[in-house]
Residue frames relative to the residue before (quaternion, step in Angstrom):
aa qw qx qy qz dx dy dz
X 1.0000 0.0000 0.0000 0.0000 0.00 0.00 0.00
X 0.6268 0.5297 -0.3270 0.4686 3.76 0.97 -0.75
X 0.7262 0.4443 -0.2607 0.4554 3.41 0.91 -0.96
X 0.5115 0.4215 -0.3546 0.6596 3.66 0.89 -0.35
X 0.7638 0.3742 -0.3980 0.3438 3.96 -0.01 0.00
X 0.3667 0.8255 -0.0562 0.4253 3.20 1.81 -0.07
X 0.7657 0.4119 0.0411 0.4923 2.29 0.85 -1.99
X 0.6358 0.5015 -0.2329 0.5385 3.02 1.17 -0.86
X 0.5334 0.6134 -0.3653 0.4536 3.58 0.81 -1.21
X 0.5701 0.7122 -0.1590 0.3775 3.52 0.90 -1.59
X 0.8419 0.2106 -0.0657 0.4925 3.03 -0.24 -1.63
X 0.4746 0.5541 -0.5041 0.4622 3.96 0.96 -0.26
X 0.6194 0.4984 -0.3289 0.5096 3.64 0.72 -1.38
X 0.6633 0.5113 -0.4117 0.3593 3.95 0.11 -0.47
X 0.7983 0.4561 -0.1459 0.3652 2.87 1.01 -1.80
X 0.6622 0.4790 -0.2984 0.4929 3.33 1.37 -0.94
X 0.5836 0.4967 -0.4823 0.4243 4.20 0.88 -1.14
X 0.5432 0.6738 -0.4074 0.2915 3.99 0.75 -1.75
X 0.8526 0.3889 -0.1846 0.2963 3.06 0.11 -1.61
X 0.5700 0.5810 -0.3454 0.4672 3.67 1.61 -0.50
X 0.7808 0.4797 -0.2645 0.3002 2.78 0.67 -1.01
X 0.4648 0.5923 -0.3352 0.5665 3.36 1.66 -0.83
X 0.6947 0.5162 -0.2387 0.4405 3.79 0.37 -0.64
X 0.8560 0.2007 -0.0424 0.4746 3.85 1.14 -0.63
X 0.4955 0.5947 -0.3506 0.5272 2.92 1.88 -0.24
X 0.1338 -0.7726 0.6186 0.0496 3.53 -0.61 1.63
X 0.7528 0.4115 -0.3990 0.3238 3.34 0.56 0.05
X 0.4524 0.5834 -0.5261 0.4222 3.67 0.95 0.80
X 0.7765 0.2954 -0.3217 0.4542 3.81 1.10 0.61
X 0.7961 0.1897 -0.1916 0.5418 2.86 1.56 -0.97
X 0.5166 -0.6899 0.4113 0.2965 3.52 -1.17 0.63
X 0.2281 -0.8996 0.3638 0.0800 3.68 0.08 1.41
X 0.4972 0.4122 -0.4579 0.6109 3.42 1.69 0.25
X 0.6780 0.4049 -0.4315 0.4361 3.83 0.20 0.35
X 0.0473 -0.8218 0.5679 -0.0018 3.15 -1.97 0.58
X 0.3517 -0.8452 0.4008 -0.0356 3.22 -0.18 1.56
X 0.0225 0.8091 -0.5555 -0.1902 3.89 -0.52 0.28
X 0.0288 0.7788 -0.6255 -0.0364 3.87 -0.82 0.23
X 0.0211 0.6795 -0.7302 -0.0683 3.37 -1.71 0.92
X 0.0796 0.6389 -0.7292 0.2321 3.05 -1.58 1.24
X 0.6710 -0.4236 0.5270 0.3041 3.20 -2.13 0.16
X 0.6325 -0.4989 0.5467 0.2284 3.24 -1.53 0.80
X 0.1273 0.9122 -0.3672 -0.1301 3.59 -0.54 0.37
X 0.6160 -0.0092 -0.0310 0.7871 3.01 1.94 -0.21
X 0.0783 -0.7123 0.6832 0.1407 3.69 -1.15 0.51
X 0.2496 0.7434 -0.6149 0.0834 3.42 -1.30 0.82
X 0.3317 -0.6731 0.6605 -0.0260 2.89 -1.10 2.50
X 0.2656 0.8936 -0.3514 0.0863 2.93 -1.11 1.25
X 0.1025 -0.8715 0.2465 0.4114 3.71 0.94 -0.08
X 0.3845 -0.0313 -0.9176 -0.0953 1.52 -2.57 0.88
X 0.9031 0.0138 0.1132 0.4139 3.32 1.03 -1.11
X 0.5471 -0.6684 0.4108 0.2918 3.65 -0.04 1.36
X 0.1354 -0.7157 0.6842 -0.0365 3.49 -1.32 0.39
X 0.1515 -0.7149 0.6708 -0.1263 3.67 -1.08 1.59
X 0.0484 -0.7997 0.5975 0.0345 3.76 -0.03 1.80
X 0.1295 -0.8628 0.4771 -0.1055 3.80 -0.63 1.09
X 0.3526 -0.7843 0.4953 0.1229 3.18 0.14 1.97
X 0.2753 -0.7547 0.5954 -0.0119 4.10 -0.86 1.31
X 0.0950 -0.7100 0.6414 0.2746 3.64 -0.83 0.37
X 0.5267 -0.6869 0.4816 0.1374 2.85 -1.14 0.63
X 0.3736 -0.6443 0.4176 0.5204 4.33 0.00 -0.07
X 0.6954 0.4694 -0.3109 0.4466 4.13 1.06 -0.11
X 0.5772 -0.6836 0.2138 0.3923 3.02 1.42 0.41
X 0.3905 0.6165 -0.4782 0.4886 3.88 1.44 0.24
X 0.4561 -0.6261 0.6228 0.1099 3.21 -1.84 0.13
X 0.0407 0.8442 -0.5317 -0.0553 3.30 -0.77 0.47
X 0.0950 -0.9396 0.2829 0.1676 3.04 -0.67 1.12
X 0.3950 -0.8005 0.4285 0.1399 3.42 -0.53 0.99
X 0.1774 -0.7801 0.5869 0.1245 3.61 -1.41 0.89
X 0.0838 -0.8732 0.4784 -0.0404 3.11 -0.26 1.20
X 0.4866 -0.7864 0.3429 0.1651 3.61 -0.46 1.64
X 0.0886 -0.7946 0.5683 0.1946 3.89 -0.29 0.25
X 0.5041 -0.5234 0.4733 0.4979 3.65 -1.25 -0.39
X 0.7321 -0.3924 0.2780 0.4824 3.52 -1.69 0.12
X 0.6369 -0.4380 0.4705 0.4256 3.35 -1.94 0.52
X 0.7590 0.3125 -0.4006 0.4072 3.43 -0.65 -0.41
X 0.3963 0.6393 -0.4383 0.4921 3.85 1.38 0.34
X 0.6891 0.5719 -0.0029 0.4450 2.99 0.77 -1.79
X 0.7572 0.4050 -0.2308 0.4575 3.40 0.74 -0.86
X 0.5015 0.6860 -0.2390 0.4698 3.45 1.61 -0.79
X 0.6680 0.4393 -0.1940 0.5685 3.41 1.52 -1.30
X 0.1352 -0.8526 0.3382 0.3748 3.27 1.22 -0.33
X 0.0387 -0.6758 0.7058 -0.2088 2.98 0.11 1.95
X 0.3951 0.6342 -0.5342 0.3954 4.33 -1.17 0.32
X 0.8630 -0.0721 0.4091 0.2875 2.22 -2.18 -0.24
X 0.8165 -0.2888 0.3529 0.3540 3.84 -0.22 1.22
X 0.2891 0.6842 -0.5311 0.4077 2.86 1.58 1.09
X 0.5508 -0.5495 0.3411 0.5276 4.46 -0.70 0.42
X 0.8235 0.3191 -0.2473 0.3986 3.53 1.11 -0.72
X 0.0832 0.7858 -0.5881 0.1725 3.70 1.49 0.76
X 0.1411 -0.7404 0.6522 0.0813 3.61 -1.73 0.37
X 0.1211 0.7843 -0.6079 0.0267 3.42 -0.45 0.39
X 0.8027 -0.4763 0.3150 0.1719 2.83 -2.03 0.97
X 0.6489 0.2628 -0.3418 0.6270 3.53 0.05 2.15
X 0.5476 0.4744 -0.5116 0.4619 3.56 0.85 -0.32
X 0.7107 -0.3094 0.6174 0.1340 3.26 -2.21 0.90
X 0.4628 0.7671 -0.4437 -0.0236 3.17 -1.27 0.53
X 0.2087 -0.7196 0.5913 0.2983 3.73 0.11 0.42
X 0.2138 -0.7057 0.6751 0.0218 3.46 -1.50 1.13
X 0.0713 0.6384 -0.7345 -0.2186 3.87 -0.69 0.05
X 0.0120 0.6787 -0.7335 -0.0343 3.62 -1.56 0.45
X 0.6094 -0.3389 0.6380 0.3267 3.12 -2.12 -0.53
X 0.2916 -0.8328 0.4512 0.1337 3.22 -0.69 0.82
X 0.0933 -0.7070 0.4861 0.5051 3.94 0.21 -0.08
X 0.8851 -0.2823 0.3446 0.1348 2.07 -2.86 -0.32
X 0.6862 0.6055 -0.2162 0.3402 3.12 1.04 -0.92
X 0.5150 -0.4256 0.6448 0.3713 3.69 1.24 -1.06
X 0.6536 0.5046 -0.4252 0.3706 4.11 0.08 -0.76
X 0.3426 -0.6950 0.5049 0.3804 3.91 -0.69 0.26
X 0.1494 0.7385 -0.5570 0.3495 3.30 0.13 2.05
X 0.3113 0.6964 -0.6352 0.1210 3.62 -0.84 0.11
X 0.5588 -0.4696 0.6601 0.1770 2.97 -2.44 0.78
X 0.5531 -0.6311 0.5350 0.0980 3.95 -0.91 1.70
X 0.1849 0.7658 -0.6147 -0.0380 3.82 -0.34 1.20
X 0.6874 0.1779 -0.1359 0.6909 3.55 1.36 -0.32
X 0.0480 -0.5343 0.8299 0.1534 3.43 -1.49 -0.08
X 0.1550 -0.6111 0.7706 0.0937 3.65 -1.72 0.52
X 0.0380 -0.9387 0.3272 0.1011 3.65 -0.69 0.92
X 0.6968 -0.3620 0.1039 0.6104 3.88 -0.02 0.59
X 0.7288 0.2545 -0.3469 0.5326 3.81 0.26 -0.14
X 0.8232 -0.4502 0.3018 0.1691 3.60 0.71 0.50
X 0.7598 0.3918 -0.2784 0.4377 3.08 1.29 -0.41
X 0.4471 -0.6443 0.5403 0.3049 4.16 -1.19 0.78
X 0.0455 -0.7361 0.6708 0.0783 2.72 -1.69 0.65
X 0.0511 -0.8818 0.4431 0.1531 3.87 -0.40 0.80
X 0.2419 -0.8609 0.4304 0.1229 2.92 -0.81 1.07
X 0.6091 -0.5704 0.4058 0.3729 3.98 -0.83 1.35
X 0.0589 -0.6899 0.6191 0.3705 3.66 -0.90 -0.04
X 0.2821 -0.8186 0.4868 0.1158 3.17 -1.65 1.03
């Protein structure tokens, strides 16, 4: 009977640590000893939970675009920064912007949002959560 409670005890712990950790563990995508800068155009904003996303249209030096998805923290992160609705630090689709992030693992033009510099110049850093 102990050992069958165990087990169970066990495998809850797998099932329940796995899934947090998969959920909060930024470095299984993005490489957190690295740092990346990009400017480009706003191309879509979307605040959202778990976590918002800023797609940013890149020139390229051959004249193509590339477009990048770039990961923010949670809305109510975001809203705190007062990013939103006509929040002072709102973005929308066409603003300028210089982004520094975490880059991922893969090479893809992906990254986790540690700063955002916006069109009038000013930085905003954001905590990772």
């Amino acid at each position: 009977m102990i050992k069958r409670t165990l087990e169970l005890v066990a495998l809850c712990g797998l099932i329940g640590g796995g899934s947090l950790g998969a959920h909060h563990s930024l470095s299984g995508v993005y490489d957190i000893r690295a740092q990346g800068e990009v400017t480009g155009v706003v191309a879509k904003v979307e605040f959202m939970n778990p976590h918002g996303a800023i797609t940013l249209a890149v020139d390229n030096e051959d004249g193509s675009k590339t477009e990048w998805v770039l990961t923010t923290g949670s809305a109510n992160a975001l809203s705190g920064l007062g990013f939103g609705r006509g929040g002072p630090n709102t973005v929308i689709p066409g603003d300028r912007v210089t982004i520094s992030y975490l880059p991922a693992r893969n090479g893809r033009p992906l990254g986790f949002i540690r700063s955002i510099t916006l069109p009038d110049d000013r930085q905003i850093e954001f905590e990772v959560d």
